[in-house]
N, C-alpha and C positions, 0 to 999 in steps of 0.2 A: 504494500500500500504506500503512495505516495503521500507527503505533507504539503498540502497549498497554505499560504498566505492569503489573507482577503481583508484588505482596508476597506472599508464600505464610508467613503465620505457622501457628503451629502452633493459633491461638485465630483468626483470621479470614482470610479469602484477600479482599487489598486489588486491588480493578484498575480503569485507566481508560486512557482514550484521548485525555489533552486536552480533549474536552470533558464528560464525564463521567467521576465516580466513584462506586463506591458498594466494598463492605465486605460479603463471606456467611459466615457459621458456619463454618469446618472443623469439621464435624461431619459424621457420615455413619454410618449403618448397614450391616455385611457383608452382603450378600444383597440379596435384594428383598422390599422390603412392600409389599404390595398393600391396599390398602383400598376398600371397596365405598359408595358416598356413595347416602343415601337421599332424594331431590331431586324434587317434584311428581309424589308416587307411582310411583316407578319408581329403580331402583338402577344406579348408573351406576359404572366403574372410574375409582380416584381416586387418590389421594396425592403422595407427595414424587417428586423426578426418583430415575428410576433408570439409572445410568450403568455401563458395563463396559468393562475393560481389562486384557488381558492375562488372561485367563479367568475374573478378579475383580471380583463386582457387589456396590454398593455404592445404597445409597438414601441420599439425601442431607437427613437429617431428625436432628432430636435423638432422645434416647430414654436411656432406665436403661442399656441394652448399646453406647451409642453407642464407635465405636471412640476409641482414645486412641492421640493424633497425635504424644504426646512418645517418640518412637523415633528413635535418631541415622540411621537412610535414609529418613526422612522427604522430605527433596528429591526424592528419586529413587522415591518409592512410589509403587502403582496409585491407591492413594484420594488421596496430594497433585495425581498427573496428572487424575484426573476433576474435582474441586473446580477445580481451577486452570482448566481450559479451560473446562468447562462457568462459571465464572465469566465468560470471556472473551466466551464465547458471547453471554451477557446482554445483553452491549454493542456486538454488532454483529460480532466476530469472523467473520474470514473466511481462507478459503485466502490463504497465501503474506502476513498479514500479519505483520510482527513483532512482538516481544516483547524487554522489559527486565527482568529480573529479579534476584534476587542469593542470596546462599550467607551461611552464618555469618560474620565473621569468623575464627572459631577454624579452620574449615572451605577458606576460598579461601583462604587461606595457610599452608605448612607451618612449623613449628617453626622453620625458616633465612629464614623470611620470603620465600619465594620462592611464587610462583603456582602454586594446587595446579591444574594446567591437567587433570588426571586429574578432577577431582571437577567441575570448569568442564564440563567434556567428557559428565560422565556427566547432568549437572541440564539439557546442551541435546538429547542423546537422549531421555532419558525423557521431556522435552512434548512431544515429534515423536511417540510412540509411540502409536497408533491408540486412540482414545476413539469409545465408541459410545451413545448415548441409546435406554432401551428406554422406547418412547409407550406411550400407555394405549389405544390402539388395538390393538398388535400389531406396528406398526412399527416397522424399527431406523432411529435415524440417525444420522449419519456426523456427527463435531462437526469442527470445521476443524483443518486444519494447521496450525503456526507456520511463517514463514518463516523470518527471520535470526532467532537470540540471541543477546541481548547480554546477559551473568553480572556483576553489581558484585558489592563488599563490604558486605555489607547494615549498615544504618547512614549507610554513604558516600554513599547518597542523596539523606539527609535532609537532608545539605550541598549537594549541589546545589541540591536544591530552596529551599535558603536564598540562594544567591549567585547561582545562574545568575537574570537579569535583573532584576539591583538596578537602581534608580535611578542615573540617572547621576551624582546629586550624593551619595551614600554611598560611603564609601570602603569598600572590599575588604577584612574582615581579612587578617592576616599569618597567623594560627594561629588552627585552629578546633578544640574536640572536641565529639563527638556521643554522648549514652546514649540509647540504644534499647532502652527497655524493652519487651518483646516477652513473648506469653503463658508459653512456656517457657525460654525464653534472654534475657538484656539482651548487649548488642553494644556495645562500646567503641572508639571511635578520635580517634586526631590528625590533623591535615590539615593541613598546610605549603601556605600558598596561594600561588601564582605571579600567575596572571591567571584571570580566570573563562572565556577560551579556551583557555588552556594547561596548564587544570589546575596540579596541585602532587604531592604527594608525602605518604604514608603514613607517618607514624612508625611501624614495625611495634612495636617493642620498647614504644611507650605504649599500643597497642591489641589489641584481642583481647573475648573476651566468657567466659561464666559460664550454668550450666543454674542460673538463678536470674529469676522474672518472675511475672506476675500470676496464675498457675496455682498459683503456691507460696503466694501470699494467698489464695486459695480455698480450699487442704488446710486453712491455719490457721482461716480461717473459719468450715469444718466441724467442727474438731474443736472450736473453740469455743464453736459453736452443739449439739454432742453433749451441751458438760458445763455451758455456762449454761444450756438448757432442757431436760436432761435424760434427751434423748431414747436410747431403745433403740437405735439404731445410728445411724452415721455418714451422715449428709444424702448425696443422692447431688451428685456434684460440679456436676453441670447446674443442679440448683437453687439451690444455693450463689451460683455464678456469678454469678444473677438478683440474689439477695440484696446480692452485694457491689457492684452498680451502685444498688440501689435501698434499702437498708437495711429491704428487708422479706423474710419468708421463711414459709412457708407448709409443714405438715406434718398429715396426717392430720385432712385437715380446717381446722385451727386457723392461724389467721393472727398473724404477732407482728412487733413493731418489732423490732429487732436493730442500730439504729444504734450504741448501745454499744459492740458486739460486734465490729462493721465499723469504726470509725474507732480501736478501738485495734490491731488488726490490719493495716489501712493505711499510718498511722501506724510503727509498730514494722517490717512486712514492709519500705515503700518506703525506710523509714531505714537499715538494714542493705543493699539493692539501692545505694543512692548511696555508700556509706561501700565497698562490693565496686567499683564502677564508678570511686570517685575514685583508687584504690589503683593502676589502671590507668593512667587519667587522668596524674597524677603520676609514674608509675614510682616509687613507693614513698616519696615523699619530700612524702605531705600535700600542705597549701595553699600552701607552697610552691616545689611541683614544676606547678602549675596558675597560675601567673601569667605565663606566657607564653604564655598562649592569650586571644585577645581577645573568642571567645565560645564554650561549652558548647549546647548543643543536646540541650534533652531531648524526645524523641520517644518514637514506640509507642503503646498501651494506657496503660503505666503512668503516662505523663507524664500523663494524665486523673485519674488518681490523687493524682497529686500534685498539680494544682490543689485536689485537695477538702479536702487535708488540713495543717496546718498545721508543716509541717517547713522547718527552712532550708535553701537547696542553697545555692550557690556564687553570690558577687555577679555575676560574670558569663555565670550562667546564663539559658536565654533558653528557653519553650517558643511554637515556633509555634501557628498558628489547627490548627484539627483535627490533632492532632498526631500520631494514629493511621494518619493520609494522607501523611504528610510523605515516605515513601520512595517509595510508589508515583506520585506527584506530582514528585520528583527523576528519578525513573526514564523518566517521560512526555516531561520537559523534556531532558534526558541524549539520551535515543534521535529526537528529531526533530534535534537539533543535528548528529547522527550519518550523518544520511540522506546 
């Protein structure tokens, strides 16, 4: 049996197996669309996968009505179960292999800091829950089962993925914290390192997370692409989206730079997300409540962000290679050691 990785954001579902990874849209349309493709004279049935669960069909495509995935039973919904497996699928998924995956911080732990083993409980039923591919022929198929799950604290991945098989001549930090910034949530935590077999221990009281992330530089995006060009109503968020990876943006035709636009938005949004994230970081007590930690770990979406844009973080802040992979890559490495 093989071990998959599966970050389930609320802006991409991340997954791999060790030897691949790739990154799909959570995006997806209620219902089914069907499109008719006009190909060496003759019309053939086409488009995006459409997926059913739990008596709810979903196509798996962008669009103006594309559903929006910032809902707090997100873990546990029919369209996060279809994106998630059918992502699995991609990569060779099969019956009876496992899965690593993880929960918010604010979410796997309750208020006493204790294991919300209720919501652990509910995120490894719901991917066991029967997903079905409807083909463009007419036939249905059965997409695989999960075997074990295994629920981290999402964020606590991305420490894995940093320590578990260091060089042997690197020494282990003592204390680590991680921001993961995430399309609708950034995720906060401390990590008391012991050994990279023995694990450590969660500062619960410095970690936790916030509905604040790359989704919320998008609304700003739009509304300030509304009132610098003008426009009759509010960009829809998909396009937006494009714009804030690429500083270009496109309406009724007309094509316009908008890096202006985007890099004070950036800027402003990911400086407010760090200054929310250090507050945690420190337990209230600034820079320094943060010098007992030997290194910071920004990850997600945002941390891509923050390469682009000229903000200070923290001297001992550190963004890994593809940084948007960092939990599902902790998670890969986490579940083989497991076996």
């Amino acid at each position: 049996m093989k071990t998959f990785g599966m970050d389930d954001g609320y802006g991409e579902i991340k997954v791999g197996n060790g030897e691949h990874f790739q990154a799909l849209p959570s995006k997806a349309v209620r219902g089914k669309v069907v499109r008719s493709q006009y190909a060496a004279g003759e019309f053939h049935v086409a488009g995006a996968p459409v997926l059913e669960s739990e008596n709810a069909l979903f196509t798996l495509q962008d669009a103006a009505n594309v559903e929006d995935t910032r809902f707090d039973g997100w873990p546990y919904s029919a369209m996060n179960r279809v994106l998630c497996r059918y992502a699995a699928s991609t990569l060779g998924f099969q019956d009876g292999d496992n899965i690593v995956t993880g929960l918010p911080m604010s979410v796997y732990f309750d208020r006493n800091g204790q294991v919300n083993q209720a919501a652990i409980q509910r995120r490894c039923t719901s991917l066991k829950l029967p997903v079905m591919q409807h083909m463009p022929d007419g036939m249905i198929r059965h997409l695989a089962t999960p075997g074990r799950i295994k629920v981290l604290p999402q964020g606590m991945a991305a420490i894995f993925d940093a320590i578990l098989d260091l060089p042997a001549h690197e020494t282990l930090p003592d204390m680590v914290g991680v921001v993961d910034i995430g399309s609708r949530t950034t995720d906060v935590a401390v990590y008391a390192m012991q050994d990279a077999d023995n694990g450590g221990s969660i500062e619960v009281s410095r970690s936790g997370g916030f509905q604040k992330g790359v989704s919320n530089l998008v609304e700003l995006l739009a509304q300030a692409l509304q009132q610098s060009l003008r426009l009759p109503a509010l960009p829809p968020l998909s396009t937006v989206t494009q714009s804030l990876k690429t500083g270009q943006f496109k309406a009724a035709g007309k094509s316009y730079n908008v890096e202006t636009e985007r890099a004070q938005v950036m800027r402003m949004g990911i400086t407010e997300i760090l200054q929310d994230a250090e507050r945690i970081l420190s337990a209230g007590m600034g820079l320094s409540g943060l010098m007992d930690l030997d290194r910071i770990l920004i990850v997600g979406g945002g941390a891509r962000i923050l390469e682009k844009v000229q903000v200070k973080t923290w001297d001992q802040a550190w963004i890994p290679d593809e940084p948007e992979m960092a939990n599902v890559r902790g998670m890969v490495k986490l579940g083989q050691r497991l076996r």
